[in-house]
C-alpha positions in Angstrom: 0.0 0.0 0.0 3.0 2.2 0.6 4.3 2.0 -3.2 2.8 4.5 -5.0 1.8 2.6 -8.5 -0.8 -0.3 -9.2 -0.7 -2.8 -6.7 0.2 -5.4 -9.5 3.1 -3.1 -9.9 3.9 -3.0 -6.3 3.6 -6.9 -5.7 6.2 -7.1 -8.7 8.8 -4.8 -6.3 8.0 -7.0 -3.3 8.8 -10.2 -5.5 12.0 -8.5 -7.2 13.4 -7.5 -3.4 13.1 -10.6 -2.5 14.4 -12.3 -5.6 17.5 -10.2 -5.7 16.2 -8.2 -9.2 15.4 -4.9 -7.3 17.5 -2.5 -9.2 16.5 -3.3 -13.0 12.6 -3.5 -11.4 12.5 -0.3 -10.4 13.3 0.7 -13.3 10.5 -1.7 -15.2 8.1 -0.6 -12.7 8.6 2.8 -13.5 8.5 1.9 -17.3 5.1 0.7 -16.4 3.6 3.7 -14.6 4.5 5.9 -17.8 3.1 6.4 -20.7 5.7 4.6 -23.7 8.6 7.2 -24.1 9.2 5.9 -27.7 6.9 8.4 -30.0 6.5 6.4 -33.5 5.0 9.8 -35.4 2.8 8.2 -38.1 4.3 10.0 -40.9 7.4 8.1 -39.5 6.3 5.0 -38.3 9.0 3.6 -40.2 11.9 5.2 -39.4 10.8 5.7 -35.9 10.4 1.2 -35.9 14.1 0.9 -36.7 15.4 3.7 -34.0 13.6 1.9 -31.7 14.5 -1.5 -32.8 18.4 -1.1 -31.5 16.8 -1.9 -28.2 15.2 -5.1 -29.2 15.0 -8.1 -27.4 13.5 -11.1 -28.9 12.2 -12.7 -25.7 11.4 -10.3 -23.7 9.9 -6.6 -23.8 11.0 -6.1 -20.5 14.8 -6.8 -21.1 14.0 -4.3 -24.1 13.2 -1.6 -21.7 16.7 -1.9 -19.6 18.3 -1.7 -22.8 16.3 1.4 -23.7 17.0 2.7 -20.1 20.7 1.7 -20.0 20.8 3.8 -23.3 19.4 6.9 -22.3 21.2 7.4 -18.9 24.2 7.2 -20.7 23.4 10.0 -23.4 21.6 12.2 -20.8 24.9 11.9 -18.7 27.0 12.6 -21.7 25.3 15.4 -23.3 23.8 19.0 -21.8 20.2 19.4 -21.8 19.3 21.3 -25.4 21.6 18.9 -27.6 20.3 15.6 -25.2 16.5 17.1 -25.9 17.2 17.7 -29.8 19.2 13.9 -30.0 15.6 12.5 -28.1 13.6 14.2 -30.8 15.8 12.7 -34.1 15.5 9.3 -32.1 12.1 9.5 -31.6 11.6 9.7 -28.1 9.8 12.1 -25.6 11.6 14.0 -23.7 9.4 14.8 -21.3 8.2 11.8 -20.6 12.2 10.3 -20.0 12.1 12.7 -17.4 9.0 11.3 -15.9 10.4 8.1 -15.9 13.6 9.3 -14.4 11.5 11.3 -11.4 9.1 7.5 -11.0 12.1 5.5 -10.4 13.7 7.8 -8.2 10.5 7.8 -5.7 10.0 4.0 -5.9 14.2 3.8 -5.3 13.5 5.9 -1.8 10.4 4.5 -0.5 12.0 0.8 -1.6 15.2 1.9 0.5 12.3 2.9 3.3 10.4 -0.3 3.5 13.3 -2.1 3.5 13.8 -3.5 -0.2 17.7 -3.9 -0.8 18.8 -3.1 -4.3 21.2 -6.0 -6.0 24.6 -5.3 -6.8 24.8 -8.1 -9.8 22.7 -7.6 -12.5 19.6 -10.0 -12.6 19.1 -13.2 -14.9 16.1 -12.5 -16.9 14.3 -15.8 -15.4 14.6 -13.7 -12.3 13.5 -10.7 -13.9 10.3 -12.6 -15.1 9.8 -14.4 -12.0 9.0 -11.5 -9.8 6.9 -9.9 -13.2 4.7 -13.3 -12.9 4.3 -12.6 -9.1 1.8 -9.7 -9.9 0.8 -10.4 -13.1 -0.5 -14.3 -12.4 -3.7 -13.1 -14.6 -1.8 -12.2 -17.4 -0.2 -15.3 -18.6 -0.9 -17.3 -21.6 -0.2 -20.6 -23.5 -0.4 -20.8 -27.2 -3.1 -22.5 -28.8 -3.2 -24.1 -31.9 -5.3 -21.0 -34.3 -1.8 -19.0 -33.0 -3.4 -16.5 -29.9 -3.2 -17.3 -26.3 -5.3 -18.7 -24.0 -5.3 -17.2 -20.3 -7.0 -17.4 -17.1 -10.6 -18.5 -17.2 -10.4 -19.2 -21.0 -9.8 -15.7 -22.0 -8.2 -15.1 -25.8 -5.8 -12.8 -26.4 -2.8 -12.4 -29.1 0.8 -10.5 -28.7 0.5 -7.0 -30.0 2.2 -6.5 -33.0 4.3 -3.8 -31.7 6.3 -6.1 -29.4 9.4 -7.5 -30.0 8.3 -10.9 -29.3 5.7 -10.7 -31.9 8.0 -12.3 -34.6 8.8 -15.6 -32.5 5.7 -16.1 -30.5 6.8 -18.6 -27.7 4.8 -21.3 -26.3 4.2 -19.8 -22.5 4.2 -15.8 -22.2 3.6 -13.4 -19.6 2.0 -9.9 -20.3 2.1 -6.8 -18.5 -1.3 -5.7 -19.8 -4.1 -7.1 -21.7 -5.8 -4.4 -23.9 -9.2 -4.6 -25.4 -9.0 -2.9 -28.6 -10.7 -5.1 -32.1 -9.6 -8.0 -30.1 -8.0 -8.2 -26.8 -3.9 -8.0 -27.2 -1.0 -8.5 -25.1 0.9 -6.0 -24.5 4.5 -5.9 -22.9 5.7 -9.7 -22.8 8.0 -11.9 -22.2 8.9 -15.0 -22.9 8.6 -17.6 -19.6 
């Protein structure tokens, strides 16, 4: 109750403290409270697709975000803030909404530190990464079925969203960070488990 995000998002923390996968979490979980940071205009879809694709990872959307964060804090340390906020806009991402994340993380980083949560010194396997994901998001997972969507809790359908990065391999056992209801109902934000 003392984190300030979705409880789902909060019971992912608790399960990364404990798993030793604190540090790249925060970092997730602030991903999560945001909206996406990568802007794909839509009379550059393309263009914007392959600046973002750099931080591709075929398994996992959430190993794509650390990449995408690991990126970013190094530019923003390395540049000053007009050329950093002009280099954001030619690589299509917000600006303000890096900043956002940056603020998010920091907050969840001091009321972790104030509840207790230790932050881990080696960098986290993704099993452990998913592991604490599948800790709040137990609704969210999904087996593949033969017509190629996903089958969920209480016989829900769903398929991947085709702007993941694990839409191209679809694996047989996925967990999602949200399910949206759009024609059909997509997954968004997965991972391969």
């Amino acid at each position: 109750a003392r984190l300030p995000v979705d409880p789902r998002i909060a019971r992912i923390l608790l399960a990364a403290g404990q798993l030793g996968a604190l540090t790249e979490m925060l970092v997730i979980a602030a991903f999560l409270s945001i909206q996406d940071p990568r802007e794909r205009p839509v009379e550059k879809q393309q263009a914007a697709d392959e600046s973002h694709r750099r931080f591709a990872n075929p398994g996992s959307d959430f190993v794509s975000v650390l990449q995408l964060w690991s990126y970013v804090e190094e530019q923003r340390q390395a540049q000053s803030t007009n050329p950093w906020r002009r280099s954001c806009q030619r690589e299509f991402l917000s600006w303000l909404r890096l900043r956002e994340w940056r603020d998010i993380h920091h907050q969840l980083k001091l009321v972790c530190r104030e509840l207790g949560l230790r932050e881990n010194h080696e960098p986290a396997s993704e099993e452990t990464l998913h592991r604490a994901v599948l800790a709040g998001m137990l609704t969210h997972i999904g087996t593949r079925t033969e017509e190629r969507d996903y089958e969920g809790v209480r016989g829900r359908r769903f398929a991947i969203h085709p702007g993941s990065f694990v839409f191209r391999k679809p694996p047989k056992w996925l967990v999602a960070a949200e399910l949206v209801e759009t024609t059909r109902i997509y997954a968004r934000m997965v991972a391969a488990i």
